[in-house]
C-alpha positions, 0 to 999 in steps of 0.5 A: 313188173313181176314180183317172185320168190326165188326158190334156188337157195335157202335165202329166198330173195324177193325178186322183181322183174320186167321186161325190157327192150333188151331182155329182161331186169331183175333186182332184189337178188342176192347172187348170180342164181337167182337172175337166172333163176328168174328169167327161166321162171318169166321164159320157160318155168321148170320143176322138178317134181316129187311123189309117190307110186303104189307097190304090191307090197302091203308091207310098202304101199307107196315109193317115194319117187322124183323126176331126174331133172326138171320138167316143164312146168305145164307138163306136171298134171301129165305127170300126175297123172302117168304115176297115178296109173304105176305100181311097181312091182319089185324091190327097187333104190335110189336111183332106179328108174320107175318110169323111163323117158316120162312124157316123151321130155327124155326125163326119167321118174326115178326112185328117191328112198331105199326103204323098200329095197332095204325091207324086203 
């Protein structure tokens, strides 16, 4: 038996899970989410990561940046990495793409603030 947080909603459920003949079982949550949630954790653990890249612009130094959707767990220090090596050099908003298909996972690294775009 496995015991986890669940992350998906502001309740937090402390969640127990085991595998069994059939699959897996879980207890301890309070909605149909937190199952799911994990399951997903015990199979194929996911995360959608956020962080910052550099700018040229020393008024703006670091943007704010997310993944468009989840990531293989395993994949985040890849990630880390890629964005470490990224300066962005124009204004860019929510939404805007700073890195497209990261890591070949057909997710994007997009911009999360439009402070920088705003400023200048």
């Amino acid at each position: 038996m496995k015991e986890l947080i669940c992350i998906v909603c502001p309740n937090g459920c402390r969640l127990y899970i085991e595998q069994t003949a059939d699959g897996f079982k879980v207890s301890g949550n309070l909605c149909n989410r937190g199952e799911a949630f994990a399951v997903n954790e015990m199979t194929n653990p996911r995360r959608t990561v956020t962080s910052t890249v550099r700018t040229v612009f020393a008024a703006f130094p670091v943007l704010p940046v997310r993944t468009s959707s989840d990531i293989p767990k395993e994949k985040i220090r890849d990630l880390m990495s890629l964005l470490a090596g990224v300066t962005v050099q124009k204004a860019l908003g929510i939404g805007d793409t700073v890195v497209k298909d990261a890591l070949g996972l057909g997710i994007d690294v997009i911009v999360s603030s439009n402070e920088l775009k705003e400023m200048l």
